[in-house]
TIKE-790903 format. One line per field, with one value per residue: residue number from 1; residue in one letter; chain; x, y, z of N, C-alpha, C, O in turn. Coordinates in nm, 3 decimals. Example, Ala and Ser with C-alpha at 12.3 -4.5 7.8 and 13.67 -1.06 7.14 Angstrom:
i = 1; 2;
aa = a; s;
ch = A; A;
n_east = 1.319; 1.285;
n_north = -0.569; -0.225;
n_up = 0.780; 0.708;
ca_east = 1.230; 1.367;
ca_north = -0.450; -0.106;
ca_up = 0.780; 0.714;
c_east = 1.320; 1.290;
c_north = -0.330; 0.003;
c_up = 0.780; 0.787;
o_east = 1.424; 1.341;
o_north = -0.332; 0.114;
o_up = 0.846; 0.804;
***
This chain:
i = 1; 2; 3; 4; 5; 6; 7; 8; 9; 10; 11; 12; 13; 14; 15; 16; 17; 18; 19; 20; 21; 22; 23; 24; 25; 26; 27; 28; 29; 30; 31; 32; 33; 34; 35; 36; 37; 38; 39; 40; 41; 42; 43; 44; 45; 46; 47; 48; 49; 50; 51; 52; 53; 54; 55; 56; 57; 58; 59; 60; 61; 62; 63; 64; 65; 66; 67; 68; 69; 70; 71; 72; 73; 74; 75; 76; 77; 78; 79; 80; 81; 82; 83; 84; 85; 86; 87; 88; 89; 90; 91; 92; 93; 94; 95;
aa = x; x; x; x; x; x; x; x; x; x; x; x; x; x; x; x; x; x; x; x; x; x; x; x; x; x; x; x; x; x; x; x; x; x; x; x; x; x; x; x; x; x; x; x; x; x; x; x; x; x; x; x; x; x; x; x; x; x; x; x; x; x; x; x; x; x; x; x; x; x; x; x; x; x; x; x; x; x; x; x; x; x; x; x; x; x; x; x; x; x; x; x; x; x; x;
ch = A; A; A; A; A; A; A; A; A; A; A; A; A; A; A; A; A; A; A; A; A; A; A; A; A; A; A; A; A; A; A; A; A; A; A; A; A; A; A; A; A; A; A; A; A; A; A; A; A; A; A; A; A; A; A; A; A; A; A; A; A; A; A; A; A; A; A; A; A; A; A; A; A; A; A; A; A; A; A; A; A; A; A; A; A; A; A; A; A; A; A; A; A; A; A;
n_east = 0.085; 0.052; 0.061; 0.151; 0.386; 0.507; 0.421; 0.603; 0.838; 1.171; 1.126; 0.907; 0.689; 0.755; 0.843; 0.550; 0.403; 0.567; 0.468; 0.206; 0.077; 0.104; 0.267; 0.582; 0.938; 1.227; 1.426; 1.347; 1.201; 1.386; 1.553; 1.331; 1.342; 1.543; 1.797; 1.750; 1.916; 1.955; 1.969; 1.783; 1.569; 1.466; 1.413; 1.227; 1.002; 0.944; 0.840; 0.623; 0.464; 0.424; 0.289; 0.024; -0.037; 0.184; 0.188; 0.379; 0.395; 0.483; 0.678; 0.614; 0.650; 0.644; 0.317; 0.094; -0.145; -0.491; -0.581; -0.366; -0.356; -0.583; -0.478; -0.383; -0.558; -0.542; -0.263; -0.291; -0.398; -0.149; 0.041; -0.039; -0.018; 0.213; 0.346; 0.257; 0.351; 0.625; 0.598; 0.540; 0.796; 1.009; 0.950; 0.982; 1.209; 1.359; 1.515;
n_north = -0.117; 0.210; 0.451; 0.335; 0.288; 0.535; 0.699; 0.501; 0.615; 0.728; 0.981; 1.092; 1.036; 1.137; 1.368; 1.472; 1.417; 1.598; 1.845; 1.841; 2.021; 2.268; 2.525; 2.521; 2.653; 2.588; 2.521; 2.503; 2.296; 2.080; 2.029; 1.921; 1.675; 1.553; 1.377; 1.405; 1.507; 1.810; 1.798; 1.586; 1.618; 1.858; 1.689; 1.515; 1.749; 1.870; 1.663; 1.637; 1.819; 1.866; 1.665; 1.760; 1.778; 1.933; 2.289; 2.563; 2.859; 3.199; 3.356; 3.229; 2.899; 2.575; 2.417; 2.185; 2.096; 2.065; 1.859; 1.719; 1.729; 1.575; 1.321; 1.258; 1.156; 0.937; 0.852; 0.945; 0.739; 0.531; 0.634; 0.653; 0.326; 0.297; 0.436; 0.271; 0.008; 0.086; 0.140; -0.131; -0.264; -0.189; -0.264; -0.520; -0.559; -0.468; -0.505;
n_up = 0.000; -0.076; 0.043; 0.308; 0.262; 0.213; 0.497; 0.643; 0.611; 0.688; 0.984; 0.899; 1.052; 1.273; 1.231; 1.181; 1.406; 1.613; 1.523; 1.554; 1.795; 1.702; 1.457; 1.389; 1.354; 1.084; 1.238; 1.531; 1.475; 1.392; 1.620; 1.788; 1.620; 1.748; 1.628; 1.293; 1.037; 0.865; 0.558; 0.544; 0.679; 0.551; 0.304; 0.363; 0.493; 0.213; 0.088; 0.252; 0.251; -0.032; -0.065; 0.084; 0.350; 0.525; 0.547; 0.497; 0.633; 0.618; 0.903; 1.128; 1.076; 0.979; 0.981; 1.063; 0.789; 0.728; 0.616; 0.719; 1.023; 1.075; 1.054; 1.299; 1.442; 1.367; 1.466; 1.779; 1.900; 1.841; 1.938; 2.238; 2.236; 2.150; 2.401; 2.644; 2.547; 2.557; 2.863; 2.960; 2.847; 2.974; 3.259; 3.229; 3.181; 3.424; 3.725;
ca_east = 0.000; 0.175; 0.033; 0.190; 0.521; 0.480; 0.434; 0.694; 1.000; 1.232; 1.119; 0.750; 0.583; 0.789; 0.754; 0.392; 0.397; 0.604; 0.365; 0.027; 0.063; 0.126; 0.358; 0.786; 1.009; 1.284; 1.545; 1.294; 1.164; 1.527; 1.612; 1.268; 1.369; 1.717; 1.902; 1.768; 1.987; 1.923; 1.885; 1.707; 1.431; 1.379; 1.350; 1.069; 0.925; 0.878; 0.744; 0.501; 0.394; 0.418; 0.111; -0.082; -0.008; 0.206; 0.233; 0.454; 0.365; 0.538; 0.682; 0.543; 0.718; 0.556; 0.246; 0.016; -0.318; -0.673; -0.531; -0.230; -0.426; -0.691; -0.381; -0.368; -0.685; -0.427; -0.168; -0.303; -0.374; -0.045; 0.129; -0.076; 0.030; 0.364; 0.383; 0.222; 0.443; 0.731; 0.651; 0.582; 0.936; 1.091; 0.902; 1.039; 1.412; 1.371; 1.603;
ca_north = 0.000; 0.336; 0.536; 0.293; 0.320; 0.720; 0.704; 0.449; 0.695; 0.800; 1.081; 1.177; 1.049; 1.223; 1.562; 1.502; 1.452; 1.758; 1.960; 1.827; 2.085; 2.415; 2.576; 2.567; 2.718; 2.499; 2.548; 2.424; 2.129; 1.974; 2.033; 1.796; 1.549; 1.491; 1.344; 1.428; 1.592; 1.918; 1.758; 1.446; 1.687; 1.971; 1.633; 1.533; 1.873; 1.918; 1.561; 1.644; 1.973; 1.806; 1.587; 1.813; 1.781; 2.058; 2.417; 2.665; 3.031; 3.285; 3.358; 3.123; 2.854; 2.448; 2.413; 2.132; 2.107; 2.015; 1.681; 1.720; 1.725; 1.476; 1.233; 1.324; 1.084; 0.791; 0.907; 0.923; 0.606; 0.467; 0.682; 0.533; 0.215; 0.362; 0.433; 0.118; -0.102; 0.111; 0.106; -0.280; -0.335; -0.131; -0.345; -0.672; -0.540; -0.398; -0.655;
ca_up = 0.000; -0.117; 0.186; 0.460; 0.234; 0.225; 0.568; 0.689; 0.557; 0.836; 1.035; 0.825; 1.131; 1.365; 1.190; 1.195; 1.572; 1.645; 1.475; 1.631; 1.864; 1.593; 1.378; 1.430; 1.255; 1.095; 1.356; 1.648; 1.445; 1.391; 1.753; 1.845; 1.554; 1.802; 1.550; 1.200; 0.972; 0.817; 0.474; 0.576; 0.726; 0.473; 0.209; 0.444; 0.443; 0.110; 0.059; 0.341; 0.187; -0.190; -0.061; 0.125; 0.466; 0.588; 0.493; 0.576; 0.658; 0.642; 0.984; 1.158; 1.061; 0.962; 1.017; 0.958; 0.733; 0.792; 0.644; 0.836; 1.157; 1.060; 1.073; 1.422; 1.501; 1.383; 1.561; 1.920; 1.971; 1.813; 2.085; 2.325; 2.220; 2.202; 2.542; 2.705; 2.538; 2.676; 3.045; 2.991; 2.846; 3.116; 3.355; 3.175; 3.233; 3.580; 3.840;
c_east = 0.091; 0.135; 0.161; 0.381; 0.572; 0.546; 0.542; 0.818; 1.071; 1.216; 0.974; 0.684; 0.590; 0.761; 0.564; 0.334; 0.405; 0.520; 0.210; 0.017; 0.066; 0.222; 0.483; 0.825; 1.119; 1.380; 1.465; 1.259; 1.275; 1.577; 1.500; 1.305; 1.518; 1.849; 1.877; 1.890; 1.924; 1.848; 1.807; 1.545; 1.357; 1.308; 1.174; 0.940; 0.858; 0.813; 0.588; 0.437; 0.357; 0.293; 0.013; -0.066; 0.031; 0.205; 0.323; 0.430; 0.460; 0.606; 0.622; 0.605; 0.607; 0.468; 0.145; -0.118; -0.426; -0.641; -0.410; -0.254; -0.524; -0.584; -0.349; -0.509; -0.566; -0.326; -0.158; -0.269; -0.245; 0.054; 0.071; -0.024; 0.173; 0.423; 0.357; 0.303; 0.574; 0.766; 0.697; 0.718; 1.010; 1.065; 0.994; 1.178; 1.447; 1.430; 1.508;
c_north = 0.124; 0.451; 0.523; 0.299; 0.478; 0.750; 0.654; 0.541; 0.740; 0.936; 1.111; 1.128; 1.107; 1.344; 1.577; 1.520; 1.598; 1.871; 1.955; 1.968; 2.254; 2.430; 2.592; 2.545; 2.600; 2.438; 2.454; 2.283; 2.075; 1.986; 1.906; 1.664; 1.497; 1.432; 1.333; 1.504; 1.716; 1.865; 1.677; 1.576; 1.798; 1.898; 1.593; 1.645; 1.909; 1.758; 1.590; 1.752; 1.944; 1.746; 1.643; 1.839; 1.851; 2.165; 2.519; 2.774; 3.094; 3.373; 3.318; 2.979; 2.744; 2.447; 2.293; 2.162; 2.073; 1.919; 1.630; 1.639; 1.633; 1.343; 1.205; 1.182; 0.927; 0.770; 0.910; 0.851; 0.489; 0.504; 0.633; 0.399; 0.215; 0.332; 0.296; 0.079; -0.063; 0.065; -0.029; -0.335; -0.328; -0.187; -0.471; -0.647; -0.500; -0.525; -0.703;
c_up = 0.000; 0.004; 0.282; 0.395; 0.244; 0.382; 0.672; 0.649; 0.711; 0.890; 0.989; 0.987; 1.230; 1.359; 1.190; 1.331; 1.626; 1.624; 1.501; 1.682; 1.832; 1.551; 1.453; 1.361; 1.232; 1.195; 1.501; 1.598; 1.442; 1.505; 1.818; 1.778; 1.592; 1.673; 1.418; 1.109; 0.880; 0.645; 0.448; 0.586; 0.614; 0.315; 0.266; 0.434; 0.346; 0.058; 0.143; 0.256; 0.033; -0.169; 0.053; 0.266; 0.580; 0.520; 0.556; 0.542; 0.736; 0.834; 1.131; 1.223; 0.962; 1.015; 0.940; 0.872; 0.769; 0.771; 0.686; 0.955; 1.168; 1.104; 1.195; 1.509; 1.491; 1.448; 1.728; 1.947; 1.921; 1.908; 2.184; 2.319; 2.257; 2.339; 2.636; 2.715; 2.597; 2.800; 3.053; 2.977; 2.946; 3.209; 3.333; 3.232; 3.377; 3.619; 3.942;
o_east = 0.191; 0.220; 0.239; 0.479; 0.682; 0.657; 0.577; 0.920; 1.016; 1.294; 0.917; 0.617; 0.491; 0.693; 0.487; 0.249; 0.320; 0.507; 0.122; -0.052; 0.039; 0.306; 0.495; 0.799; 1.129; 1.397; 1.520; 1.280; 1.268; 1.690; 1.546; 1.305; 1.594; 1.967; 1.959; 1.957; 1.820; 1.731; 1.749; 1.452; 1.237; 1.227; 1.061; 0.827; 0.747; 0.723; 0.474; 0.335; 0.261; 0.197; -0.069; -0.091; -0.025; 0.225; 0.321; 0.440; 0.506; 0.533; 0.595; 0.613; 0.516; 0.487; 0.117; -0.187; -0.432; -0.645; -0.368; -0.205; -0.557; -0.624; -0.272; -0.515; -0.528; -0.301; -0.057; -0.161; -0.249; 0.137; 0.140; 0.021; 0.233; 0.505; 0.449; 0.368; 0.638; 0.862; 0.801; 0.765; 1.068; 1.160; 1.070; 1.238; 1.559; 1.407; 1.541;
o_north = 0.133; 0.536; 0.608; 0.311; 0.512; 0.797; 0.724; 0.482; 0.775; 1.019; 1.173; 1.220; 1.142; 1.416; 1.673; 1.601; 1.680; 1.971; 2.038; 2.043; 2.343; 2.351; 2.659; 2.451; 2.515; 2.319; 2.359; 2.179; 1.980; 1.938; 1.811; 1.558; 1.431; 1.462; 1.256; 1.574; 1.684; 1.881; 1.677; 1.596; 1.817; 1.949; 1.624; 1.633; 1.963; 1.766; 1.567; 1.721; 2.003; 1.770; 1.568; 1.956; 1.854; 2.141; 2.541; 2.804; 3.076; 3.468; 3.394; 2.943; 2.788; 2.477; 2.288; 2.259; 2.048; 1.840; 1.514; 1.531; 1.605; 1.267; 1.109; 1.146; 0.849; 0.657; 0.886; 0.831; 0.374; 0.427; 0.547; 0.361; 0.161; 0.249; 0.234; 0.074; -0.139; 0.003; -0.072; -0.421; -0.419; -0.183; -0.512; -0.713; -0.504; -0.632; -0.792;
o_up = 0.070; 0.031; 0.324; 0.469; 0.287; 0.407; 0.767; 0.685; 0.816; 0.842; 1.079; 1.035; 1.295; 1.432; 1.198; 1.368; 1.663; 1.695; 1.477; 1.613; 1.913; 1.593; 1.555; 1.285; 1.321; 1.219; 1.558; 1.660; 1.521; 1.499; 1.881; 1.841; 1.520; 1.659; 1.367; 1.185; 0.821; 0.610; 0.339; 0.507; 0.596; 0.238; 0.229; 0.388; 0.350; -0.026; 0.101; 0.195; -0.017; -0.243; 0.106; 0.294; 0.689; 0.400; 0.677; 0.423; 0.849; 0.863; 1.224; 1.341; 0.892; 1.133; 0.820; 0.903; 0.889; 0.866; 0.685; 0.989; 1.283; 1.192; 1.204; 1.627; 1.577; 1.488; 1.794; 2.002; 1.963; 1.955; 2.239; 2.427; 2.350; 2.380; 2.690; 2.820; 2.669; 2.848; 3.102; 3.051; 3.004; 3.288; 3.421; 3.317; 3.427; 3.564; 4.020;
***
């Protein structure tokens, strides 16, 4: 499915995270993506923005779209999941 390949790329789901919450400028988004690289992220960017997703305004910075943010319903509960399975591992390894 060309979505879940879209989506699987390194970092697109991270930058979509980061930006749930509103618009940052490039400089703050590559400081949350810890260890992207400058050109890794602005290819991201413009793939994201190429299919609709983010836009960027003018002082401002990234910002997502209405179908940016709709993405955002799939997203929760995968961080939920996310997290769960965390604590549980951390549980598993505890002495």
């Amino acid at each position: 499915m060309q979505v879940l390949d879209w989506l699987g790329r390194r970092w697109t789901l991270r930058v979509l995270w980061e930006l749930r919450d509103g618009a940052l400028p490039f400089r703050a988004l590559q400081e949350r993506c810890d260890a992207v690289s400058p050109t890794v992220l602005n290819d991201r960017l413009r793939e994201l923005r190429d299919a609709g997703m983010v836009e960027l305004q003018e002082g401002r910075g990234y910002m997502l779209t209405l179908d940016g943010r709709s993405l955002g319903d799939v997203l929760m509960p995968l961080h939920g999941w996310a997290e769960r399975w965390a604590r549980r591992a951390r549980t598993r390894r505890a002495p």
